[in-house]
RODO-2510 file (C-alpha; in nm, 4 decimals, decimal comma):
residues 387
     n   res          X          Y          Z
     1     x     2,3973    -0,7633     1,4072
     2     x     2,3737    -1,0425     1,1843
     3     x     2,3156    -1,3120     1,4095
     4     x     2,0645    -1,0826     1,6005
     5     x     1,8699    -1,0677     1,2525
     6     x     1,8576    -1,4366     1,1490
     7     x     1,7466    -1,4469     1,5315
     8     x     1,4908    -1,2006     1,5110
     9     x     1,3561    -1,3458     1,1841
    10     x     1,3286    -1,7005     1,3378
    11     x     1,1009    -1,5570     1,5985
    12     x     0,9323    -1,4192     1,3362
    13     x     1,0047    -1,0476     1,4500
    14     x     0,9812    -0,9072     1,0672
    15     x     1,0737    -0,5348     1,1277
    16     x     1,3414    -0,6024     1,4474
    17     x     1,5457    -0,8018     1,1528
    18     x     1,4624    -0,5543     0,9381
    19     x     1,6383    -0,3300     1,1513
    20     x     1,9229    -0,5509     1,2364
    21     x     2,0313    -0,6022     0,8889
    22     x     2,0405    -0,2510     0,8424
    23     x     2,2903    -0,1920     1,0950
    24     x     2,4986    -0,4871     0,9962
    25     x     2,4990    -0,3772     0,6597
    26     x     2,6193    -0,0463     0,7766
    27     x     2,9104    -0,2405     0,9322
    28     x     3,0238    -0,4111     0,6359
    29     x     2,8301    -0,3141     0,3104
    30     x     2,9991    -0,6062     0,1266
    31     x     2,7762    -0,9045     0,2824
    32     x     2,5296    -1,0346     0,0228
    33     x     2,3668    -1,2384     0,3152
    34     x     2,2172    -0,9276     0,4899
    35     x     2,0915    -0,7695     0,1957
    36     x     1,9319    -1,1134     0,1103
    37     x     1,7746    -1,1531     0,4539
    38     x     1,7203    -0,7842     0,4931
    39     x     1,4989    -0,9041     0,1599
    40     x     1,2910    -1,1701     0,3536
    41     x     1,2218    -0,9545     0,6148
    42     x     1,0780    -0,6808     0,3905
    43     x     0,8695    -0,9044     0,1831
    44     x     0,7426    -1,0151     0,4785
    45     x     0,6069    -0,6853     0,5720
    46     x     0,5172    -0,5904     0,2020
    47     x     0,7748    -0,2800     0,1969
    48     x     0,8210    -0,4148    -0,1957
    49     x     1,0377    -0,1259    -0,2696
    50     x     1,3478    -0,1599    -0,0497
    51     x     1,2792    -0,5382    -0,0723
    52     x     1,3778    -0,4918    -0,4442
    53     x     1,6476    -0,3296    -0,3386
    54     x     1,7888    -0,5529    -0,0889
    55     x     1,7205    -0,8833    -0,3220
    56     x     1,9238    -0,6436    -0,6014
    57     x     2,1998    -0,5848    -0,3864
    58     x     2,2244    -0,9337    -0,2716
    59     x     2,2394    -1,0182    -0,6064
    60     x     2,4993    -0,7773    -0,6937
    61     x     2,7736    -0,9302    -0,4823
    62     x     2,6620    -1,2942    -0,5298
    63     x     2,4860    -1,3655    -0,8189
    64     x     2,4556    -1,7683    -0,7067
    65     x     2,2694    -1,6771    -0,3788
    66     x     1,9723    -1,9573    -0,3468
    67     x     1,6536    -1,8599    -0,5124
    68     x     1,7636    -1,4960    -0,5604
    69     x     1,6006    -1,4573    -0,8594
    70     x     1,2386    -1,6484    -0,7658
    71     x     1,2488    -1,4049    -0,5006
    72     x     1,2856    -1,1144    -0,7309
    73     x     1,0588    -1,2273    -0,9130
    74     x     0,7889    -1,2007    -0,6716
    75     x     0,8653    -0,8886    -0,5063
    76     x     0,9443    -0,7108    -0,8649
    77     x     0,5595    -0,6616    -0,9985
    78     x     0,4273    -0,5325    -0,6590
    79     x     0,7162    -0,2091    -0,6419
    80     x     0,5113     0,1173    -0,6346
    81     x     0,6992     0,2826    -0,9665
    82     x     0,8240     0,6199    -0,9857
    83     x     0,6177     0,8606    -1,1371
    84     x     0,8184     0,9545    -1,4844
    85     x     0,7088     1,2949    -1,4835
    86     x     0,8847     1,3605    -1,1305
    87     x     1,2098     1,0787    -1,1897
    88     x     1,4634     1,3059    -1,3226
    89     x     1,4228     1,5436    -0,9934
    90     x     1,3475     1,2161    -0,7942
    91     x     1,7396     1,0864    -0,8788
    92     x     1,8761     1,4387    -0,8732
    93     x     1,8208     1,4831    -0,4762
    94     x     1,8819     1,0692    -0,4580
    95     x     2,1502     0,8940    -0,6605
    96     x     2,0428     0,5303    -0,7882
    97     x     2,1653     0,2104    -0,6273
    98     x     2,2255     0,0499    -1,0230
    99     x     2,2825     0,1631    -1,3582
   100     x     1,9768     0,1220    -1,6220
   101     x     2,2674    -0,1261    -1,7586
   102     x     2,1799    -0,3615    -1,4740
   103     x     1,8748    -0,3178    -1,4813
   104     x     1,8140    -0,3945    -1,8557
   105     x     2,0559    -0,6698    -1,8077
   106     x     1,8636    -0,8497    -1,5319
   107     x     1,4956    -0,7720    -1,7208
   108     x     1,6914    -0,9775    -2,0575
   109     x     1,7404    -1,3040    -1,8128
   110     x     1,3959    -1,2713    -1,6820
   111     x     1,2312    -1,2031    -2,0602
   112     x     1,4286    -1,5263    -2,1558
   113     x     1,2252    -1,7064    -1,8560
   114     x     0,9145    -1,5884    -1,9255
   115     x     0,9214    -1,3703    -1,6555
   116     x     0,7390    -1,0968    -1,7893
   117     x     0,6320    -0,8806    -1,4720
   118     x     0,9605    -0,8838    -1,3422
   119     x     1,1280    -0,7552    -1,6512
   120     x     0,8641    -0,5063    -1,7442
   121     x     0,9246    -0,3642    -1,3740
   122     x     1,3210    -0,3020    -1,4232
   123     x     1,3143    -0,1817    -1,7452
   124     x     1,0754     0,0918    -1,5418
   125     x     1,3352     0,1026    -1,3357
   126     x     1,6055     0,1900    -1,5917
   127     x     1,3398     0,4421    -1,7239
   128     x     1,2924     0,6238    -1,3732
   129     x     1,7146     0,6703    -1,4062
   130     x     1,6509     0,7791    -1,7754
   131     x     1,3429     0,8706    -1,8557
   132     x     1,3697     0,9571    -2,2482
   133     x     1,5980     0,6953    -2,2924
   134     x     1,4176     0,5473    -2,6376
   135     x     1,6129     0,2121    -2,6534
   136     x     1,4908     0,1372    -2,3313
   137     x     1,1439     0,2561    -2,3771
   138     x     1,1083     0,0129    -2,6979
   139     x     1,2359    -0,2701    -2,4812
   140     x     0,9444    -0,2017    -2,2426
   141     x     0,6844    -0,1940    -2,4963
   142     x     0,8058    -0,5141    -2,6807
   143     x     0,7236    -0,7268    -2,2736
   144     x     0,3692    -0,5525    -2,2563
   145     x     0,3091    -0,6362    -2,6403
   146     x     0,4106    -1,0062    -2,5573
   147     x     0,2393    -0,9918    -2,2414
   148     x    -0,1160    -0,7966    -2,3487
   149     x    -0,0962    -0,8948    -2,7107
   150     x    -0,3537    -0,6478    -2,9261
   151     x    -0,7541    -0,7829    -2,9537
   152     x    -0,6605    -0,9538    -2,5993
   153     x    -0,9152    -0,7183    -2,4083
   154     x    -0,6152    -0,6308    -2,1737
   155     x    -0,6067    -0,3514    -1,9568
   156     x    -0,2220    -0,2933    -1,9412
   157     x     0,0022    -0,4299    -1,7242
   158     x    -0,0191    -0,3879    -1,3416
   159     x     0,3236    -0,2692    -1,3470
   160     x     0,2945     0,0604    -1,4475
   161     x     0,0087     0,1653    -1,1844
   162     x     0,1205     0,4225    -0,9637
   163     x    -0,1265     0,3794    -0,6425
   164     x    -0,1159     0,0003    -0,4757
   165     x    -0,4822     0,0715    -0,4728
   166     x    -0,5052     0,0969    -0,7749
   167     x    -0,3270    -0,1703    -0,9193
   168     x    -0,5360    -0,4159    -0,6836
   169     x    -0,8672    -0,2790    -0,7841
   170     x    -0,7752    -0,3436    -1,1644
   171     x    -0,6519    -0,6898    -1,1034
   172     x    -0,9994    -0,8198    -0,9551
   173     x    -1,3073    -0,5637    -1,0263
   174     x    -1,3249    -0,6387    -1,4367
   175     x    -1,6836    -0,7809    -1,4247
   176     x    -1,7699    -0,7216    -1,0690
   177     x    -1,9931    -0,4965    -0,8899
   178     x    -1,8148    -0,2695    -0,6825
   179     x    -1,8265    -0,0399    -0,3548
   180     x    -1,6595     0,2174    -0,2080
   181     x    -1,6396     0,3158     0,1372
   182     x    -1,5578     0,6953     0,2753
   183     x    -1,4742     0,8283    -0,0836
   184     x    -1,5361     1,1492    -0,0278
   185     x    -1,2996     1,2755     0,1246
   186     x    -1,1056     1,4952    -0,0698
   187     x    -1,3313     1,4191    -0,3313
   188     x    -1,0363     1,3337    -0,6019
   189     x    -0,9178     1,0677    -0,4001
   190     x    -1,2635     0,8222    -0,4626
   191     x    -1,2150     0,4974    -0,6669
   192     x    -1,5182     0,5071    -0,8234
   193     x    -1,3830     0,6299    -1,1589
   194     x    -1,0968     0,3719    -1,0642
   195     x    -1,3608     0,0832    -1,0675
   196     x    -1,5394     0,2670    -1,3841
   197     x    -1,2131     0,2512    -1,5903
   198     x    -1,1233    -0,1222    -1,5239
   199     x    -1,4159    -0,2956    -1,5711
   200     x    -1,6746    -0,3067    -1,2643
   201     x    -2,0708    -0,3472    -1,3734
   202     x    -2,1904    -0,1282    -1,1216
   203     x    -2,0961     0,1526    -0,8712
   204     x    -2,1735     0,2417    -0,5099
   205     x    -2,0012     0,4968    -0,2558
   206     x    -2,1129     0,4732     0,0816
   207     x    -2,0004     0,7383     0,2793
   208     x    -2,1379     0,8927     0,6502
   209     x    -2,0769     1,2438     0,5613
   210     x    -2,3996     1,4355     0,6331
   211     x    -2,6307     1,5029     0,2860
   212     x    -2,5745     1,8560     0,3815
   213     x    -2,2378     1,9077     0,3437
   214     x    -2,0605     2,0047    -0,0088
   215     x    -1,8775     1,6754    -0,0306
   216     x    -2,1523     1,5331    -0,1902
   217     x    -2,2142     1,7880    -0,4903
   218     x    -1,8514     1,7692    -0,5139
   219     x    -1,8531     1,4127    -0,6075
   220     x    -2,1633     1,4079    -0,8025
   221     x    -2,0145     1,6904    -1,0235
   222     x    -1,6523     1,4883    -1,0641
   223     x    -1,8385     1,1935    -1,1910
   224     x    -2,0327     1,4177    -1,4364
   225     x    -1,7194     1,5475    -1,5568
   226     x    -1,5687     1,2136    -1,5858
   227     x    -1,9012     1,0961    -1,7863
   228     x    -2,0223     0,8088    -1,4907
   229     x    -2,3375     0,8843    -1,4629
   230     x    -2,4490     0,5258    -1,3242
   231     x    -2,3941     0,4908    -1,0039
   232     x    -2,5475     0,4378    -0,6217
   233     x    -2,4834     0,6866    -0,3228
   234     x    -2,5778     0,5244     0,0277
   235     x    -2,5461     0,8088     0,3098
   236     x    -2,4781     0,5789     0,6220
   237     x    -2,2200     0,4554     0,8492
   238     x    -2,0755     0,1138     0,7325
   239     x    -2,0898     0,0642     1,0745
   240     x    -2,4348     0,0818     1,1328
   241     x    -2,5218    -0,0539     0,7888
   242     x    -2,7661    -0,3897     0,7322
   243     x    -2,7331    -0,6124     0,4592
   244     x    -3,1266    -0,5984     0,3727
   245     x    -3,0343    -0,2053     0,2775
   246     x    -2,8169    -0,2869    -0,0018
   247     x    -2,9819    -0,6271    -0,0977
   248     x    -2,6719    -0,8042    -0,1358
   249     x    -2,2802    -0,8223    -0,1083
   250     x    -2,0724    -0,6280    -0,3118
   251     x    -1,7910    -0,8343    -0,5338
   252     x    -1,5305    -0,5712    -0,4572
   253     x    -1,4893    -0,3442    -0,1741
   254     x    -1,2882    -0,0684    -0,1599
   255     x    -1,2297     0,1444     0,1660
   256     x    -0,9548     0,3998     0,2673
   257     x    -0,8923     0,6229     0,5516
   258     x    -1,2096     0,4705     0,7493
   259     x    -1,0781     0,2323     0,9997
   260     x    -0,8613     0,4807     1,2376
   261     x    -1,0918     0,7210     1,2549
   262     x    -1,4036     0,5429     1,3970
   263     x    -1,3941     0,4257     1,7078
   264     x    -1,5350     0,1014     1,6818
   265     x    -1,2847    -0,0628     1,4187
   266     x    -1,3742    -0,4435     1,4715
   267     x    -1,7240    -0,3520     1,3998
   268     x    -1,5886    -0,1556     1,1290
   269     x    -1,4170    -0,5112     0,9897
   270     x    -1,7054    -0,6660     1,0718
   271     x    -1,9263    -0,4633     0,8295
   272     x    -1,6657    -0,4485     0,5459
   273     x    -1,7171    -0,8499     0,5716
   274     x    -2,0634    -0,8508     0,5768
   275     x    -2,0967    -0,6778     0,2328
   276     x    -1,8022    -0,7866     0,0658
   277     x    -1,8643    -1,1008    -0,1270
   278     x    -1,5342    -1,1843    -0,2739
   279     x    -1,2604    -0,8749    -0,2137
   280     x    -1,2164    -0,6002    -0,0016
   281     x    -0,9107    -0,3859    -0,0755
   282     x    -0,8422    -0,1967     0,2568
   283     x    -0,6264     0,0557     0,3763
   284     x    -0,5563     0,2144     0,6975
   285     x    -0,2726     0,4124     0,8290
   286     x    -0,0789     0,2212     1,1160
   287     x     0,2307     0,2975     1,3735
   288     x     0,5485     0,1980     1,3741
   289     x     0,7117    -0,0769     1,6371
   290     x     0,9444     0,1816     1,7708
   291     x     0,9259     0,5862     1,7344
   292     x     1,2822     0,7299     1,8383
   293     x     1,3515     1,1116     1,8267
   294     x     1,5137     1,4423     1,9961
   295     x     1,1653     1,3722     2,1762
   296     x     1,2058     1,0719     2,3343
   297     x     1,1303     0,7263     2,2287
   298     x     0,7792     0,5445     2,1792
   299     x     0,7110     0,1414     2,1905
   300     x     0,4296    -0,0667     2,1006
   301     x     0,4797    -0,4708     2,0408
   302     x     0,4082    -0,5988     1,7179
   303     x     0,0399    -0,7337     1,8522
   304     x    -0,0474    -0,4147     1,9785
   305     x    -0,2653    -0,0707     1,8707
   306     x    -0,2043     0,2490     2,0351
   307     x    -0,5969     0,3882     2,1331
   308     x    -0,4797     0,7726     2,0947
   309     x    -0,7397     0,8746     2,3624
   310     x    -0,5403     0,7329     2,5968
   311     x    -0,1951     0,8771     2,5000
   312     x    -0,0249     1,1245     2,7387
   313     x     0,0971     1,4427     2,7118
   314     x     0,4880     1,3065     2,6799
   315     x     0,4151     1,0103     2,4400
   316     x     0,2044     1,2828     2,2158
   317     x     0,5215     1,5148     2,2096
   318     x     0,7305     1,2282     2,0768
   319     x     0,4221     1,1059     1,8422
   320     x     0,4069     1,4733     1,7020
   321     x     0,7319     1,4889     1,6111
   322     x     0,7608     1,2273     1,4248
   323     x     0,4263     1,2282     1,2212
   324     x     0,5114     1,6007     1,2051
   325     x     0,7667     1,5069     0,9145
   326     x     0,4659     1,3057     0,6956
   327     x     0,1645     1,5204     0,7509
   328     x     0,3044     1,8434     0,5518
   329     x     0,1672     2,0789     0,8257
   330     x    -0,2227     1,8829     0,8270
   331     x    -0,3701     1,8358     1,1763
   332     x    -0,4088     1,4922     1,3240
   333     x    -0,6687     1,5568     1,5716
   334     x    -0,6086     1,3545     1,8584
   335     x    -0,2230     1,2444     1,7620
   336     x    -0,0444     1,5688     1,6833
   337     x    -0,3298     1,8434     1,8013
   338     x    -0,5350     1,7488     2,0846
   339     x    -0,9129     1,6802     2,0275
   340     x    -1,2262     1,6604     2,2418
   341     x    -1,3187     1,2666     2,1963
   342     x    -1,6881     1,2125     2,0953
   343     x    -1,7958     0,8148     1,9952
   344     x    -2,0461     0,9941     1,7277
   345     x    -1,7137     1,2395     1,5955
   346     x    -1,4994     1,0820     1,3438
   347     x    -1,2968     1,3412     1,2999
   348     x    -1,0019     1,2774     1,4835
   349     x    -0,7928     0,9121     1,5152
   350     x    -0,8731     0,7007     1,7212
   351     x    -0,6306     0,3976     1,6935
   352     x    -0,3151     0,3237     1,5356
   353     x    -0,2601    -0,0609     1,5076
   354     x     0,0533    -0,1998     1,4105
   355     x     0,1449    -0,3834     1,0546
   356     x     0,0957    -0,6890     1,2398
   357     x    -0,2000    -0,6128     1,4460
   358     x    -0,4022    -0,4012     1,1178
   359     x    -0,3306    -0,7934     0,9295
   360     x    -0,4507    -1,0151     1,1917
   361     x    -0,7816    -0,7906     1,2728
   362     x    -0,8821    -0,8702     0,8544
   363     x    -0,8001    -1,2245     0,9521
   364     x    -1,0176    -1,2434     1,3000
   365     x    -1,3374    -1,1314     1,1315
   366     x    -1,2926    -1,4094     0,8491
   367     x    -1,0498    -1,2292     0,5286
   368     x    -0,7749    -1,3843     0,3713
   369     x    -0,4630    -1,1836     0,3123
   370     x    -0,3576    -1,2615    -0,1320
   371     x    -0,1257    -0,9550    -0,1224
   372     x    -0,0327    -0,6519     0,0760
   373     x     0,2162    -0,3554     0,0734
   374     x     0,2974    -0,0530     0,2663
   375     x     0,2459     0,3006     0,1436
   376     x     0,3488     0,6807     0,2742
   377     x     0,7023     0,6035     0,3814
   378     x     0,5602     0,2620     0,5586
   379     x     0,3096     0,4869     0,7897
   380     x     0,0055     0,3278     0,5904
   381     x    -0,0730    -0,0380     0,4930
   382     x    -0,2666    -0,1696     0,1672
   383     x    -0,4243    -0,5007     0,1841
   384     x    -0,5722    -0,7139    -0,0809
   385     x    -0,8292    -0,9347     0,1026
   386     x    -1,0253    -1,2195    -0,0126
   387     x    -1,3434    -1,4056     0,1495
***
């Protein structure tokens, strides 16, 4: 399984190697080769968590392994951090791989180097094993005093934000107008106040939900009680949207949930371009290569995008049960509960692209990929996109 991952990752086959690692780490745990290429295949897919964890494992067995700690270094600022509130539960059901030890150890060498990011992120580590551990905690204020010095205007380090949108949005909209689009869903879930927080110079949601709906006074009244009071509303499909309406592009774009449920998504990406003048941060959710359960088993290549209109009967049994597991008892019209497709209903999903496929749609209609990473239990991607 070894050779079939140093294979697969020649060819470029990110989450086959993934896969293949896994099993031959299974087979003998004691291999610091398959955790470090179980590492590249990760990054390459931006699951920065259990790349982390690979590189650390690697590292564990052979601490002389080539560039183990440039690629640590890399992958440590973009892990999604536990939630301190939630960590002591969070290692009760799942033991930790290392001991804060370790971890503070490893964040000392990369302090020494300048490192800061990557020692600021395992020191968070040690502090998701042991939250009120104060020792710790005073280490990890002493790297964000050296790294955001007081009277530097900093926001705080990237490190500590919870939601990958999040943490992209604060490390390009200081100074920049900003848009969102579909923010109301849910209403809490907008990044307007996101935006607001770290620096943009002006707000806009753009959203298609009718004027009628409550969606609307639900937003206006969570900005009220968060004090914005300056911002745009544009009721349209991005789709459908022209450039003359909004006078010109947006410096930072934001839009989430949007591109599977509309069933026109390279027009979708074709819009998002068209107003976005220097970053759109983008997130969709996307499938996975393989689906396997009691079910039956469920295949797309790495190029391709299931169009959920055209599933069958069988492939939606197997689809059901495994998005059954994320969705917490929420309908997926279309994918887990059948739906009546309408082109003007964007209710349901419509497509689910791959990783691959979600990445090189950005790229077709003219984005650059500067970061990425993959969110709910790798069923969702995150992209930081540049013009």
């Amino acid at each position: 399984y070894h050779n079939l991952g140093e294979a697969l990752l020649k060819t470029q086959q990110w989450q086959a190697a993934a896969a293949a690692y896994r099993r031959a780490i299974e087979l003998n745990p004691n291999l610091a080769w398959s955790y470090y290429n179980l590492g590249d295949a990760l990054t390459k897919i931006g699951d920065w968590n259990n790349a982390v964890s690979a590189y650390l494992n690697a590292l564990q067995i052979e601490p002389s392994l080539p560039k183990i700690y440039s690629k640590l270094s890399e992958v440590l600022p973009k892990r999604t951090p536990v939630n301190l509130d939630a960590a002591v539960s969070y290692y009760h059901e799942r033991q930790p791989l290392h001991s804060p030890v370790f971890y503070g150890q490893l964040a000392e060498k990369f302090a020494g180097e300048n490192q800061l990011d990557a020692a600021a992120a395992l020191y968070l580590m040690a502090l998701e094993i042991k939250p009120k551990d104060a020792e710790i905690s005073l280490e990890l204020e002493r790297i964000l005093a050296i790294k955001n010095p007081p009277g530097a205007g900093s926001i705080g380090s990237e490190v500590l934000i919870e939601d990958i949108r999040d943490r992209y949005i604060a490390r390009v909209v200081k100074g920049k107008t900003f848009a969102e689009v579909g923010g109301l869903w849910g209403t809490v879930n907008e990044k307007i106040s996101v935006a607001n927080k770290y620096g943009a110079t002006s707000l806009t949601i753009i959203d298609t939900a009718p004027a009628s709906i409550h969606w609307w006074q639900d937003f206006r009244a969570r900005m009220a009680s968060l004090n914005i009071a300056n911002y745009n509303c544009i009721n349209r499909d991005i789709a459908q949207i022209q450039l003359a309406e909004i006078g010109e592009p947006y410096d930072v774009v934001h839009c989430a949930g949007v591109l599977y449920h509309h069933p026109n998504p390279l027009q979708i990406m074709i819009a998002l371009r068209q107003i976005t003048r220097e970053y759109l941060i983008l997130t969709s959710a996307i499938t996975q290569e393989v689906i396997e359960n009691e079910r039956g088993r469920y295949q797309v290549p790495a190029s391709g995008v299931i169009f959920i209109p055209a599933i069958t009967e069988a492939e939606r049994i197997v689809l059901k049960a495994y998005w059954d597991v994320y969705t917490n008892g929420k309908p997926i019209f279309g994918l887990i509960d059948p739906a009546v497709f309408d082109v003007n209903d964007f209710a349901p999903w419509w497509w689910l692209p791959t990783a691959t496929a979600l990445e090189a749609m950005c790229k077709v209609v003219g984005f650059k990929v500067l970061d990425k990473g993959l969110t709910w239990d790798n069923n969702a991607m995150t992209l930081l996109l540049a013009v």
